[in-house]
N, C-alpha and C positions, 0 to 999 in steps of 0.2 A: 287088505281089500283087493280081491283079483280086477282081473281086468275088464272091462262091461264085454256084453256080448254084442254081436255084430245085429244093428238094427234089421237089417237085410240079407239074407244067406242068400248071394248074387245065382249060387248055384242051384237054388230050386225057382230061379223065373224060367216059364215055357220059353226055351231059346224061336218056339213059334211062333209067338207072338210079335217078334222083332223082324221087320222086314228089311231086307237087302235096300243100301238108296244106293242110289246112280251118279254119280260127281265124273261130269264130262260126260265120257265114253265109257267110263267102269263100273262095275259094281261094285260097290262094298258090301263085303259080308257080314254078317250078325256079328257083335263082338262074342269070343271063346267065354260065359261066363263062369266056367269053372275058373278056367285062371285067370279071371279077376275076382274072384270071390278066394282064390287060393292066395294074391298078391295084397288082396286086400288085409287077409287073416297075419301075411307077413310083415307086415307095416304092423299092426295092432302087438305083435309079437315082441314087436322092439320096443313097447313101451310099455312103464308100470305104473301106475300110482296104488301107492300102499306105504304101511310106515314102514317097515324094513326093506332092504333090497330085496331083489329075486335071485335064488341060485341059478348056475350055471347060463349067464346071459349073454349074449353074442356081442360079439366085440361092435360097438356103435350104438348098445342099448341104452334108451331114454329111462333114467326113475324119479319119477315125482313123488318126493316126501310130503305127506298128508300131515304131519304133525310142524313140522317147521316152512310149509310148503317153499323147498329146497330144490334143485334141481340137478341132479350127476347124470355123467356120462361113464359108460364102459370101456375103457381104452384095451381092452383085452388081457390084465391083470388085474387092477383095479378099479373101483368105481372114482372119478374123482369131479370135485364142483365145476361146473362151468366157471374160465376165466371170464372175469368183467374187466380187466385189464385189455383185454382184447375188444370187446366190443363195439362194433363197427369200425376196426379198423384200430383205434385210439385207447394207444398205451396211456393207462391213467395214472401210473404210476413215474410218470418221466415228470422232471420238474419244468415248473410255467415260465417260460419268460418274460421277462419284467417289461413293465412298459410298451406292451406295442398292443396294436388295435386285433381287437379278431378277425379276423378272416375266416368266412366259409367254404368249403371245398366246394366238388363239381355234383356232391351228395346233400349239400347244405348241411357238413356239420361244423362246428367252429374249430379251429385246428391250429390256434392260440389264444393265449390268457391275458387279461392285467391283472399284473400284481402291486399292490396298492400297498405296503408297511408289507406288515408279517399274513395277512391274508391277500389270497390269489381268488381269478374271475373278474366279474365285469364290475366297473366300478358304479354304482350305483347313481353317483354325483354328476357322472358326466356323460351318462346316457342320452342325445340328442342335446348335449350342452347345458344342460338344464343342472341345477341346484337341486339335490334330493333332499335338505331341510328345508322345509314350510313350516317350520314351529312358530310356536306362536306362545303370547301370554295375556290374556283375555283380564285385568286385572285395571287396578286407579293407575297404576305406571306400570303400561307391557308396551308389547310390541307382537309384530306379524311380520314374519318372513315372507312374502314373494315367488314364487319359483322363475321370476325374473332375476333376482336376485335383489330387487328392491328390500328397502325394508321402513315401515311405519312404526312411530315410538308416539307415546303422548303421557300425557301426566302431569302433577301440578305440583306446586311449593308454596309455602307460607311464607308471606315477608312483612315483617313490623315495620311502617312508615310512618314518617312524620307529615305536620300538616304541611302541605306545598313545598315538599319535595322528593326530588326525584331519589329514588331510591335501587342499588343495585341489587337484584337475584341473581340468583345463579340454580339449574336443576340438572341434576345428574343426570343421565342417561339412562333407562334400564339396561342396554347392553351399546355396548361400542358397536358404531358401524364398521367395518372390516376397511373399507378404504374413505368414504367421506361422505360429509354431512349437508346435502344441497339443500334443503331450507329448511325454517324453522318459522315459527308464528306461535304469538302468544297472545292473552288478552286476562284481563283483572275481572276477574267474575263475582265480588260482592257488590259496585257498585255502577249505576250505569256513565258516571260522571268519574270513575279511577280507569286510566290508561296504562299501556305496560307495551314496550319495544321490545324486538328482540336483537339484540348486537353482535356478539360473539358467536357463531358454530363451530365448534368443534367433531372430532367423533364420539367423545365422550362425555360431551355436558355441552348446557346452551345457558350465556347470559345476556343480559336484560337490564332496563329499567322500567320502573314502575311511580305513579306520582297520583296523590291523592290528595285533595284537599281538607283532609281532617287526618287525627292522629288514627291509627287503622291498622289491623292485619288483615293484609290483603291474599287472598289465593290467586296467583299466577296459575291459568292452564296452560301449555306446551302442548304443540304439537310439529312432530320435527321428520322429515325425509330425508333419504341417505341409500347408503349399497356398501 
């Protein structure tokens, strides 16, 4: 595919039609538009798009590949790709160093990395301090992660009690808090007259007792706070 033709041949507008202005005291002349119509032709010269090269191309010629859309320059032997190692300045091929903050140069670009394990960049997690898991598990026993870093858990257990007494539970956690478990709260949801404490927090389970005055399976619900 050659190369388009020029929308404008600068050199067939009437150079009369273009009048002399005045700036200060001088006049400026009409601009020469043959030679900008000849500088323009040379500009368009150094560029190709088509699927092969073009023969004999002047050393700084541009060829855009139509089929991979690729981009080479002419170094004055051979054609070869634009480095992207270079680009904007930033060897991408030099290794990141670990642990420090980026910094932007005086162009805004960043001009170091975190490297976090075996992957390098910005760590996802600690982007303005923030926790990038919010997971969640919408289920009879889940939980919701926070992007405070809070976390809410709830859920229930079954416990066979006797008449008028107190009786210990105990209900897992769906997942351990990471450091601890600031409260918890329970309540015996078959009858309006069965009670249930919660005693025990831990990070990974909460217990209890419960007291009902008749013989009974009772469901304990849980609902327990933590980080």
């Amino acid at each position: 595919m050659a190369n388009p033709a020029v929308p404008v041949v600068f050199a067939n507008i009437d150079p009369s039609t273009l009048a002399t202005r005045t700036i200060g005291t001088n006049n400026v002349p009409a601009i020469n538009l043959q030679n900008l119509d000849d500088d323009f032709s040379t500009i368009l010269a150094l560029f190709t798009v088509d699927t092969t090269v073009p023969p004999s191309p002047q050393v700084g010629a541009l060829f855009f590949n139509s089929n991979d859309t690729t981009f080479q320059v002419f170094d004055g032997s051979v054609w070869r790709g634009i480095n992207a190692d270079k680009t904007d300045g930033f060897d991408a091929s030099q290794t990141p160093t670990a642990n420090t903050i980026p910094v932007a140069d005086a162009n805004a670009h960043l001009n170091t990395w975190i490297a976090q394990g075996d992957a390098s960049g910005l760590d996802a997690d600690l982007v303005r301090g923030l926790p990038a898991d919010f997971t969640s598990s919408l289920i009879g026993n889940g939980y919701q992660k926070l992007p405070s870093g809070l976390i809410i858990q709830w859920g229930s257990v079954s416990v066979s009690v006797s008449a008028n007494t107190a009786t210990q539970w105990g209900w897992t956690l769906p997942i351990a808090f990471p450091n601890a478990c600031l409260q918890a709260f329970s309540s015996a949801g078959n009858d309006v007259t069965a009670s249930s404490t919660t005693e025990v927090l831990t990070t990974t389970s909460i217990t209890g007792y419960c007291y009902f005055g008749a013989n009974a399976t009772l469901v304990i619900r849980v609902f327990a706070i933590g980080y």
